[in-house]
N, C-alpha and C positions, 0 to 999 in steps of 0.2 A: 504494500500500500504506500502510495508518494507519502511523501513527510508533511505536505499540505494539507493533505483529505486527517491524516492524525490529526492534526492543531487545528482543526474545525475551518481552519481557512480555505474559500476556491476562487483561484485562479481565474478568472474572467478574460477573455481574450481583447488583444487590444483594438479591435476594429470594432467591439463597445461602448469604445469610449468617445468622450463629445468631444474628444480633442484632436482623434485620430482624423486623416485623414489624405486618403492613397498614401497609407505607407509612412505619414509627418504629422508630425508634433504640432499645433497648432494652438497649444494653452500660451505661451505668451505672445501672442499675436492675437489673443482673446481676452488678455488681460488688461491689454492697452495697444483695442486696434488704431494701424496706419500710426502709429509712434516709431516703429523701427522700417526710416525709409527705404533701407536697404532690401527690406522685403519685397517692392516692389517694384510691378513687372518693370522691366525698362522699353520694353515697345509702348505700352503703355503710355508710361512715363513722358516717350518722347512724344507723342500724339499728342498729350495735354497741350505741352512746352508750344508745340505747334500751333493748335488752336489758341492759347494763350497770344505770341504772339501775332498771332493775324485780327485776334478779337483788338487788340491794340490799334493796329494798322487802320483797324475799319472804325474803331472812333476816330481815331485821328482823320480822316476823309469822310467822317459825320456820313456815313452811310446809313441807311434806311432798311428795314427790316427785312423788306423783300431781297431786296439788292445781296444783302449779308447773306441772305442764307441761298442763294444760289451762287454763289462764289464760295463758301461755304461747302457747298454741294462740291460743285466741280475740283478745290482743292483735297476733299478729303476722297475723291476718288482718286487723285490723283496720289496721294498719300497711301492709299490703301493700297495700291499697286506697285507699289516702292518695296526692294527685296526687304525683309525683316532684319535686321540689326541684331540679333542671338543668336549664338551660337548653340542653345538648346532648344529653338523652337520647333515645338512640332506640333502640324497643323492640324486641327477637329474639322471634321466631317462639317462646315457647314456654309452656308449656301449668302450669309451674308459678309461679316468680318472675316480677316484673318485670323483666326481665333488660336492660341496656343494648348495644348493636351494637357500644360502645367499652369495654364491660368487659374483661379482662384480668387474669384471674388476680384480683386486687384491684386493681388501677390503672387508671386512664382514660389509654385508647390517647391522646387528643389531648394530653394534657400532657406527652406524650413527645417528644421535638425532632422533627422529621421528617428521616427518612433521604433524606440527596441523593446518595446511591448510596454511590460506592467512599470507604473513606476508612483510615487508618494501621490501626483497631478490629476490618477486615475480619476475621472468622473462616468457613471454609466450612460448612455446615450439614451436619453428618452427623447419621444415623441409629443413635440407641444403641438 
């Protein structure tokens, strides 16, 4: 009999827990999300920076709402068609974004530690 089932304690697997997640740890990135920037994606990232500076641009030429988002339109297609910038990307099945197999929410699953199962953080994954 394992030494666990003796001492009344069972083991619970780690893909229970609310923290797991493919394979990563994701409790302190739960404790204080988007605090560690480093977690996030960098294709992301640089799309924001993008948008960011063109929202700029377009006050600065006091542009008009319609105007903005069809230049909007045309650069973020053009954007979207732009090779990816990682060296870990790798593309989901989908039919609109470039979308990454390690995106998450905003952050890149591999920058996350990797879960080696049971550990003090365990919480059980329930259903709200």
């Amino acid at each position: 009999m394992p030494k666990s089932a003796e001492s009344g304690l069972v083991r619970l697997p780690a893909f229970g827990c609310r923290s797991y997640h493919e394979g990563r740890c994701l409790y302190e990135e739960q404790l204080n999300p988007g605090l560690d920037v480093a977690l996030r994606c960098s294709v992301q990232l640089r799309w924001e920076k993008v948008y960011d500076d063109f929202l700029n641009r377009a006050e600065n030429f006091s542009l008009g709402e319609a105007e903005f988002s069809r230049l909007w339109r045309l650069r973020f297609e053009r954007l979207a068609e732009e090779p990816v910038a990682c060296d870990e990307f790798i593309p989901m099945l989908a039919e609109t974004l470039p979308e990454c197999r390690h995106l998450f929410v905003d952050i890149c699953l591999l920058r996350l530690p990797v879960c080696t199962g049971h550990c003090v953080n365990y919480r059980l994954h329930t259903k709200a």
